[in-house]
N, C-alpha and C positions, 0 to 999 in steps of 0.2 A: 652226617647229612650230605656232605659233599657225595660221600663215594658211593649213598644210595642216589644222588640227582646224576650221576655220571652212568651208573647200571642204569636207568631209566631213559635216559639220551639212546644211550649205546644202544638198548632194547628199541626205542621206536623211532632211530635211525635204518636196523634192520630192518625190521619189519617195511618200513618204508621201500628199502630194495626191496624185501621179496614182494610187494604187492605194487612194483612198479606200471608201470603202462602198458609192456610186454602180458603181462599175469594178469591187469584186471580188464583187459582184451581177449587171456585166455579163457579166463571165467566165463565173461560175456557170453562167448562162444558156448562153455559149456554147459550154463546155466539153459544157451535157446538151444542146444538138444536135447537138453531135460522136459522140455513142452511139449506133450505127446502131440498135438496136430502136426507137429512138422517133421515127424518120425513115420514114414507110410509100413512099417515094418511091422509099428504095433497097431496098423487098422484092425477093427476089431475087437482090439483091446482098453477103448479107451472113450470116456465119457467127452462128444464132443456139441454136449446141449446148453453148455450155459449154467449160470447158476437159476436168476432170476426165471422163475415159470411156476405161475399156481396150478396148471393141468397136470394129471396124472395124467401116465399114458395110455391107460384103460380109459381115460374121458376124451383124451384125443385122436382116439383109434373113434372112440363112438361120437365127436363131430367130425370128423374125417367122412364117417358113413352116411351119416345125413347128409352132408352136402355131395356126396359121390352120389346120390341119389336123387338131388335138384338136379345136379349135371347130367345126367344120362334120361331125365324127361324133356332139355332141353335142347340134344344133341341128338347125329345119327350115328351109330356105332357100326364099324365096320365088323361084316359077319363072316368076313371069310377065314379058314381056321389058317389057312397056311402062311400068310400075312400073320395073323395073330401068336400064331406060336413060334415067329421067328422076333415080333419084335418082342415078344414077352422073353424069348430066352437071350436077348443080347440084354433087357433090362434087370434080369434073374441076374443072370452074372454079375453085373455092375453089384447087384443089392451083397449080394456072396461077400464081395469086396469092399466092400463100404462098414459104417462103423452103423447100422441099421440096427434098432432095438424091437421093430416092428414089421410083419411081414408087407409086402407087396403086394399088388394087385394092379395092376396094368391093363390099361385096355387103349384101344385106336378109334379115333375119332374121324369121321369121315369128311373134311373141311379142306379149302384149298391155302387157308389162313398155315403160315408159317407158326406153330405156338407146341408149347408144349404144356403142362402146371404140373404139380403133383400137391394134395391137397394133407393136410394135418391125417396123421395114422397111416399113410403110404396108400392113398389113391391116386394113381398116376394114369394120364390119358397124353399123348401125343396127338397132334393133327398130322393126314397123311400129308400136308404140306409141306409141311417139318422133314418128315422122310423123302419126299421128293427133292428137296432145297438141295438135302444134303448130298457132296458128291462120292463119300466113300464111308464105309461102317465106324470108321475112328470118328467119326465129325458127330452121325448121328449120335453117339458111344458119348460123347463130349457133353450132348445136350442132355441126353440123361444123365450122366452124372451129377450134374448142374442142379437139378431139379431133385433127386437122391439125396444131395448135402441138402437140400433145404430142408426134407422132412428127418431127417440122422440129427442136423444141429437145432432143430423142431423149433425153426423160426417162425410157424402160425402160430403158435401157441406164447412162444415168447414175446410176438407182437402182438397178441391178444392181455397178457397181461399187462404190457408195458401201458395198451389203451386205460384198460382198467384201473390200474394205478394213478393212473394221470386223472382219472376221473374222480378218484376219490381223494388227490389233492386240490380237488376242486370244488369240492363239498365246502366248505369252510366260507370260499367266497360267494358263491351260487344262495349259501342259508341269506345273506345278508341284501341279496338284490331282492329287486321287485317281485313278489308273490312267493320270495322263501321257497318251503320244502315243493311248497307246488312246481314253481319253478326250478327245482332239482329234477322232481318227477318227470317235466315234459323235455327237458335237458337229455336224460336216460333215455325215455324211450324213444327221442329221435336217433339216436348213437346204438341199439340191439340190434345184435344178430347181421353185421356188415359183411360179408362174404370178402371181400377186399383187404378187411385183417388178416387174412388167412395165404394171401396170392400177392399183395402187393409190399416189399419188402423197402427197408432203407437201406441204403448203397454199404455200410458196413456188413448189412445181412447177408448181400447180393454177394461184397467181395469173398465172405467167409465160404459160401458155395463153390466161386469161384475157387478158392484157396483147395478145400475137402474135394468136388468135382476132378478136381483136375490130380490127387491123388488116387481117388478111385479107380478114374479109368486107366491111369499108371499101371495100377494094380493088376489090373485085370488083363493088361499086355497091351493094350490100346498105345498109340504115338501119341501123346500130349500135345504135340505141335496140333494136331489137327483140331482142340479145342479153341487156341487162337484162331484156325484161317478160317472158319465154319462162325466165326465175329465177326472175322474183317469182311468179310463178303456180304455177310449182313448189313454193316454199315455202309460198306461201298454200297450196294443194290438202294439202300435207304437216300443215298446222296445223289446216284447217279435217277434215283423216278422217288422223289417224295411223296410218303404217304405208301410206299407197295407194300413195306413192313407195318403189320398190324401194331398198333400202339400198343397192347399188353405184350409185348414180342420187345418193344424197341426201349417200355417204361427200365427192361433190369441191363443183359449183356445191348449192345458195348457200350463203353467208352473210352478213350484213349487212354486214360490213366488206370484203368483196371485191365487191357493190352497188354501194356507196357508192366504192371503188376503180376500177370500170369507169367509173361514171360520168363522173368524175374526168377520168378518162382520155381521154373522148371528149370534153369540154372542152379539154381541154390538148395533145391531141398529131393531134387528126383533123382537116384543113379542112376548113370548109365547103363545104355543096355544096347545091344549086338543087335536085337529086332524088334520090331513092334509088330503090330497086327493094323495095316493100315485100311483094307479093305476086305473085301469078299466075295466070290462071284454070287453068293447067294443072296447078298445084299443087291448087286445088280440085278439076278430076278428077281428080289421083291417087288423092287421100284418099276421093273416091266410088269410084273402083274396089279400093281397099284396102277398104272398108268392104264392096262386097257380094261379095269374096275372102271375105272374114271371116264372113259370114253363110250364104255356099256351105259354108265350111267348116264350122262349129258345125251346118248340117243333116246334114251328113254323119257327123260325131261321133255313137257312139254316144252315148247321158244313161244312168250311168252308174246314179239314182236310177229310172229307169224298167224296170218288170219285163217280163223278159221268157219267151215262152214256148217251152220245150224239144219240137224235133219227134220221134217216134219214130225211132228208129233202123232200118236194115234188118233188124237182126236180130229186132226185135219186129215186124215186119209182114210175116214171111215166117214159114211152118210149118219147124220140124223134122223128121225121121224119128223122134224122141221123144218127138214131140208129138202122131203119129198113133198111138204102140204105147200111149198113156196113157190108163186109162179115163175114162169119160166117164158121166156121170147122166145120165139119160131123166128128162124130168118125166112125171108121172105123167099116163094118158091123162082 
């Protein structure tokens, strides 16, 4: 018995050295490269939706398209194709690069509002504000990516069941208030069909776009850096005239600790590289041909503060038959 309790010492004394502090820091290490999101090598290859989610992506391609459909009766879409097939092909790319299970569809919103969404099933719309804000193609590049992770890692849908679940752990106490299943029913239908499930994210949603975003546009040869300054400008413009940033614009990017998280990030999990792709002169004609869009437009606008003058009507500029039986005063000769 002795000389088995001494083989047993001696056994998980070694083992002790080999799995010292050195080794299970190696691990550590090795275990978070084993985590595909933080491998940009295998984008592409790698499921980054989540577990939790009752949509198919066949049902969220198809509420994707109904509400791409509210939005475009409540918007004005920019018609011009040369504009359009430049920002659809910097947003092609990104999708190219991205771990995207569904195709794209991109379109421009003709707004001075800084925003951008993309909606469940890959309906994406930018406002030309958004592209004017930006000062070089990386930044724009930055905000789509952004907005890419959201529909790849299919946070509407996964925020839509988290609602749902919650609703139905609440069935239980809802039975027992006043008016019961009735009061379940009028519970439901004040809670259907919230557009806001689908756009308005919680800050670990946000970060994880954050996180994927900022590999994509890696990917794609974009400078990463220019996803942080295309924030911090953001937030400065937001501090230095409160209120210029439209609040669906200011609800996800920035804040200081998701910053300082990106940053992070790009230290820790991006290699390096000899170039980026940080602008383009064709990005600078866009933003001149959005600009004198924009100036064709506002002349064509009525001003709404400038008076205007009422022409007579046909009826005041043509006689009656009443008009000739009605007397009339002779001035005096």
């Amino acid at each position: 018995m002795a000389g088995l309790a001494k083989r047993l010492l001696t056994t998980l004394l070694a083992g002790m050295l080999v799995w010292g502090p050195s080794t299970v820091l190696a691990q550590q290490q090795k275990d978070k490269k084993k985590n595909p999101k933080d491998d940009v090598e295998q984008i592409g290859n790698r499921d980054v939706d989540g577990n939790l989610n009752w949509y198919s992506l066949e049902r969220e391609v198809a509420i994707g398209k109904r509400l791409a459909q509210e939005v475009e009766r409540s918007v004005r879409l920019v018609d011009d194709p040369v504009i359009n097939e430049y920002v659809n092909r910097v947003g092609q790319n990104l999708v190219r690069n991205s771990d995207a299970r569904v195709p794209f569809t991109i379109k421009v919103i003709d707004s001075d509002e800084i925003n951008a969404f993309a909606l469940p099933g890959g309906f994406f719309y930018i406002n030309t504000g958004l592209i004017l804000a930006a000062e070089e193609e990386a930044e724009l590049a930055g905000v789509m990516a952004h907005e890419i992770a959201h529909v790849t890692a299919r946070h509407g849908t996964r925020n839509a069941t988290r609602g749902e679940l919650a609703q139905l752990l609440m069935i239980p106490a809802l039975i027992f208030l006043p008016g019961g299943w009735a009061g379940y029913g009028i519970y439901q239908a004040m809670n259907v069909a919230v557009p806001l499930t689908f756009l308005k994210f919680s800050r670990g949603f946000e970060a994880e776009a954050d996180y994927l975003g900022l590999q994509y546009m890696y990917k794609a040869g974009y400078d990463p850096n220019a996803y942080v300054s295309f924030f911090e400008k953001i937030q400065a413009e937001e501090k230095r005239r409160p209120g210029s940033v439209p609040t669906a614009f200011r609800s996800h990017p920035p804040t200081e600790d998701r910053i300082e998280n990106t940053q992070k990030a790009i230290a820790e999990i991006l290699p390096g590289r000899d170039e980026y792709i940080v602008s383009t002169s064709e990005f600078d004609q866009i933003k001149a041909r959005l600009r004198q869009l924009q100036a064709q437009r506002q002349a064509q606008e009525p001003d709404e503060n400038k008076p205007t003058l009422r022409r007579r009507t046909e009826k005041s500029e043509t006689k009656t038959e009443e008009d000739d039986d009605r007397p009339v005063l002779k001035r005096r000769p």
